[in-house]
N, C-alpha and C positions, 0 to 999 in steps of 0.2 A: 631454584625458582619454582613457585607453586604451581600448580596446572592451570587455574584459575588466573593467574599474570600471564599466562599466554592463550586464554579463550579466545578465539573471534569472537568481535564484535557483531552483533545483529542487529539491523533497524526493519522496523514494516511499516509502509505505507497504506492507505485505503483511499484509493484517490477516484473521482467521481469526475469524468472524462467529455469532452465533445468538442463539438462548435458552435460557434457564436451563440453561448449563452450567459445568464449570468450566475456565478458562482453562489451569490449572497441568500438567492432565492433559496436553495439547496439548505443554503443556513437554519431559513425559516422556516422551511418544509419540515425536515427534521428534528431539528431543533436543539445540534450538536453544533460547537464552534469549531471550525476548521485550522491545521494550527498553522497552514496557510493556504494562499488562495494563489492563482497563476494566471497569465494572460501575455502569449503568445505576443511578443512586441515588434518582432521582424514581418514590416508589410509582405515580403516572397515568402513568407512560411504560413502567415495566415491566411494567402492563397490556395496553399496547396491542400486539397479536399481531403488528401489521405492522412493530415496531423491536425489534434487537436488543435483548437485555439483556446481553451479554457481548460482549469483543471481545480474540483477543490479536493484537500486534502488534509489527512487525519494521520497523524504521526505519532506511532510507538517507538518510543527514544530508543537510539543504539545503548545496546547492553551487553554487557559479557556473558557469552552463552556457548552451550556444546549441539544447540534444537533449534532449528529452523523453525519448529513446528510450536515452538514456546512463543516466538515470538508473530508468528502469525495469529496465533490466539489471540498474544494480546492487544491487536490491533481490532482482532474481531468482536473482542469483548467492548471496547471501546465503541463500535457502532452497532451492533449485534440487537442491542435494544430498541433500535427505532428502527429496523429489518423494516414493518409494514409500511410505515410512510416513508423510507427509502425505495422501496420497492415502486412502490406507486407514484412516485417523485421521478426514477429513473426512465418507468414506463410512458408517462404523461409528458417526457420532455425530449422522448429518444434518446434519452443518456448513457453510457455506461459505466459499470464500474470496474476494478481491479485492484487486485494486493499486488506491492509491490514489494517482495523480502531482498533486502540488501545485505550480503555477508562483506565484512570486512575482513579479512587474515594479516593476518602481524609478519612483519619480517621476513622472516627466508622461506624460499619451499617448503620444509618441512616442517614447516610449525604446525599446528593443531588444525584441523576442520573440526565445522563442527559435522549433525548428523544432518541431511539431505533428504526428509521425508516427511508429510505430511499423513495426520492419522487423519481413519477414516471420520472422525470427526469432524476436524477440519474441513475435509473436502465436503461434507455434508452441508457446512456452513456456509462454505463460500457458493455453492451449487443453490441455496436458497436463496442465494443475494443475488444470483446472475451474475457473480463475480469471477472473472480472471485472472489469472496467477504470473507473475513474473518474479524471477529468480536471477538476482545480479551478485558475481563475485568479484572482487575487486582486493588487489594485495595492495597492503601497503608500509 
């Protein structure tokens, strides 16, 4: 078997976070289509002050990867262009936003990871957006 038929899988998210707002706006603002959009449906959860009740979001497709950091890019790249009216869109609504890098690992313990780091690049990029970072592994 090739190395590459047992890469994890990588997905990134760029999801634009809060409560009680609406998503669509964000659409407009911007002027990037979300590849979807969320709305917290359980009335005891929409109560609770400390989870969102809305979420739009921008999705870099799971791909076979050895870089976390590839596929962070390419979600950044994806919004990266409209930074000022995201920017300003975030600030004017109290919004936040976050990268969400989802790894997938294949099969047994010891199959492949990939690498765990982002360049200073990266970090430069998400620190412009006011962006926060989350990092989920998940075997399957």
């Amino acid at each position: 078997m090739d190395d590459i038929k047992r890469a994890p899988k990588i997905r990134a998210s760029f999801c634009v976070v809060g409560r009680n707002w609406d998503p669509h706006e964000c659409t407009e603002a911007i002027g990037i289509q979300p590849t979807k959009i969320w709305h917290q449906q359980r009335p005891a959860l929409r109560k609770r002050r400390d989870l969102n009740t809305e979420e739009w979001v921008l999705v870099w497709e799971k791909q076979e990867l050895y870089d976390t950091d590839e596929a962070v890019q390419g979600v950044l790249n994806m919004i990266y262009p409209a930074r000022d009216r995201l920017r300003a869109f975030l600030q004017a609504n109290g919004l936040r936003c976050t990268v969400v890098c989802t790894v997938f690992i294949r099969g047994d313990p010891t199959a492949d990871r990939p690498v765990y780091e982002l360049s200073s690049q990266t970090i430069e990029r998400l620190a412009t957006l006011g962006a926060g970072f989350v990092l989920e592994v998940y075997f399957d």
